[in-house]
C-alpha positions in Angstrom: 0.0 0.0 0.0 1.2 3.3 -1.1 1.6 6.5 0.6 -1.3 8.0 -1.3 -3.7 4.9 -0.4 -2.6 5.3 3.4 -3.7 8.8 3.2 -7.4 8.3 2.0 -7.8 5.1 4.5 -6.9 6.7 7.6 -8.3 10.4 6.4 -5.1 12.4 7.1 -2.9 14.8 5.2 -0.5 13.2 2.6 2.4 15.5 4.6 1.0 13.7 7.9 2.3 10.6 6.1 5.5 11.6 5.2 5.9 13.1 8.5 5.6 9.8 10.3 7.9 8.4 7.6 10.3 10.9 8.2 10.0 9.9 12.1 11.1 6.3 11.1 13.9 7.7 9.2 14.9 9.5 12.4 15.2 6.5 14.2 16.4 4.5 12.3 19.4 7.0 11.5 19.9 7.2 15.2 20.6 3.0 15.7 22.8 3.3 12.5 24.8 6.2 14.1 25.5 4.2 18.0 26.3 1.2 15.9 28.8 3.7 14.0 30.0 4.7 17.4 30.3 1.0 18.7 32.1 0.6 15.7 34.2 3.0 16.0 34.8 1.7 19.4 35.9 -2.1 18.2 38.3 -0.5 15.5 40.9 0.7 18.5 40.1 -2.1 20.8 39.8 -5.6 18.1 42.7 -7.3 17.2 45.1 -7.3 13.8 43.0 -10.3 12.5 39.2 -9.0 13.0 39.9 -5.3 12.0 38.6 -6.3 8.3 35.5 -7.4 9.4 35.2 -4.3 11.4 35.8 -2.0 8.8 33.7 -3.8 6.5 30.6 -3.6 9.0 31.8 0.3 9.2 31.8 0.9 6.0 27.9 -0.8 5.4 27.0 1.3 8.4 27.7 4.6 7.2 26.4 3.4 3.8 23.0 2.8 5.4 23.4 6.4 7.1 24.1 8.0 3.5 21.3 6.5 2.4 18.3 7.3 5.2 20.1 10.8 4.6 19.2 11.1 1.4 15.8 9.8 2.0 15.0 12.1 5.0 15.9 15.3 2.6 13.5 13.7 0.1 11.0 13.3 2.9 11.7 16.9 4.0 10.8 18.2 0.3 7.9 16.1 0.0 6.3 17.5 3.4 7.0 20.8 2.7 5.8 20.4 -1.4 2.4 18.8 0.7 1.9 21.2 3.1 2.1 24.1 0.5 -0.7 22.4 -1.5 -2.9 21.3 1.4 -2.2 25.3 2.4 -3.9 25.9 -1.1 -6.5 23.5 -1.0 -8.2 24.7 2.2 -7.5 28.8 1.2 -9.9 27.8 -2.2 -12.6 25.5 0.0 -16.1 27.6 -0.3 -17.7 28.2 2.8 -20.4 25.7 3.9 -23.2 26.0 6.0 -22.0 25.1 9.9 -23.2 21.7 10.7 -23.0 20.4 14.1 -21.2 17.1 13.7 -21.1 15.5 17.1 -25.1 16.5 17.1 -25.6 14.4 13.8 -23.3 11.9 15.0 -26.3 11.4 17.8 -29.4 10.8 15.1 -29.9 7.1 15.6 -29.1 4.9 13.1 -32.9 3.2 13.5 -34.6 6.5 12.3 -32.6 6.1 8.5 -33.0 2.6 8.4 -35.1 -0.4 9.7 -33.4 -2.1 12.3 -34.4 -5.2 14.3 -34.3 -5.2 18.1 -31.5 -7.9 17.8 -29.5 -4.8 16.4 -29.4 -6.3 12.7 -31.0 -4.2 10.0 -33.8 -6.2 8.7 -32.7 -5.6 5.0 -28.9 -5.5 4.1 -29.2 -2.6 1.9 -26.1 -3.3 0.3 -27.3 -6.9 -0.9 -30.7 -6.1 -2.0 -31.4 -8.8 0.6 -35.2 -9.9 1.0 -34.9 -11.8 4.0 -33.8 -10.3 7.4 -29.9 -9.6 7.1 -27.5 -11.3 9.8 -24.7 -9.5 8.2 -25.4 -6.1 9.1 -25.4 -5.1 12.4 -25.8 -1.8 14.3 -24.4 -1.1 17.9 -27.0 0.7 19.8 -24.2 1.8 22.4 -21.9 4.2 19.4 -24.6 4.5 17.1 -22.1 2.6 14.6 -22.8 -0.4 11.9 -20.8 -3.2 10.6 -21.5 -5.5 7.8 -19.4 -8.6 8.2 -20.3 -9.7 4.8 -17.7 -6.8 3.2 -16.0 -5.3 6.3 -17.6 -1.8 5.9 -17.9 0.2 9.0 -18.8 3.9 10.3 -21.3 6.2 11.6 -24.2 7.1 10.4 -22.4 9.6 8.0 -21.0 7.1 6.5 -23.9 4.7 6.1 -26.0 8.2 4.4 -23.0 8.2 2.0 -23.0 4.8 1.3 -26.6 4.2 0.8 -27.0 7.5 -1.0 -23.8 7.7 -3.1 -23.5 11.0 -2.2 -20.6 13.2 -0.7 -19.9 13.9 3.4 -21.6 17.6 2.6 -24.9 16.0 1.3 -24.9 13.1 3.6 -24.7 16.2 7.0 -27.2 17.7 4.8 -29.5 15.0 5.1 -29.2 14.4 8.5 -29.2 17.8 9.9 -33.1 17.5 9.2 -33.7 14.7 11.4 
């Protein structure tokens, strides 16, 4: 899975993603440089017949160092080429009409569709089932459904989206008039 793909599962900036990349690169850069250091180290201390080896693993080390270098400037361009554009983005957004979200969030799943007092929808929507639907199952507690059949999730935003096809906008829409 790509950086790109991560960003649209999980909802978050693309330079959010590069950030935490950049934060592995840190690490990692700091274990290559105390393994330099050890190395370092065994060079004045090893004996005439091991100091190959010891160069050797020196010489990988700081080629793994050059390396997460160059990627961590690449990382640093790419979060600040991101940040720009998501700058840009949200400068050009039109204003929308203010939508309590946490208040929507609270509209019960039962009032959009029907829902059995077992907690499973009567109908899967998503099946054009006919028969009462063991596959789609609301929890009264979060307000949240899951179908098992295709590992779908969310809130009832995301239920008004999927059954409607329409975008996040429309689907508040909807449910601010409930």
């Amino acid at each position: 899975m790509n950086i790109k793909e991560l960003s649209k599962l999980f909802k978050v900036p693309l330079s959010w993603c590069y950030k935490q990349q950049e934060i592995n690169i840190v690490n990692q850069t700091t274990g290559v440089q105390d393994k330099i250091s050890m190395f370092v180290k065994d060079i004045y201390e090893c004996s005439p017949k091991s100091l190959w080896f010891v160069e050797d693993e020196l010489n990988k080390a700081n080629d793994k160092l050059n390396k997460l270098e160059k990627k961590k400037l690449w990382l640093d361009r790419m979060i600040s080429n991101h940040k720009k554009a998501e700058e840009i983005k949200i400068e050009y957004i039109p204003k929308q009409a203010d939508y309590n979200i946490e208040e929507i969030k609270r509209v019960p799943i039962n009032r959009i569709v029907e829902i059995m007092p077992s907690g499973f929808f009567k109908n899967n929507p998503f099946r054009k089932e006919r028969s009462p639907s063991n596959s789609l199952h609301l929890n009264r507690k979060t307000n949240r459904w899951c179908d098992y059949g295709s590992g779908g999730y969310g809130s009832n935003i995301d239920l008004v989206m999927k059954l409607e096809g329409c975008t996040f906008r429309e689907a508040l829409e909807y449910l601010s008039g409930f």
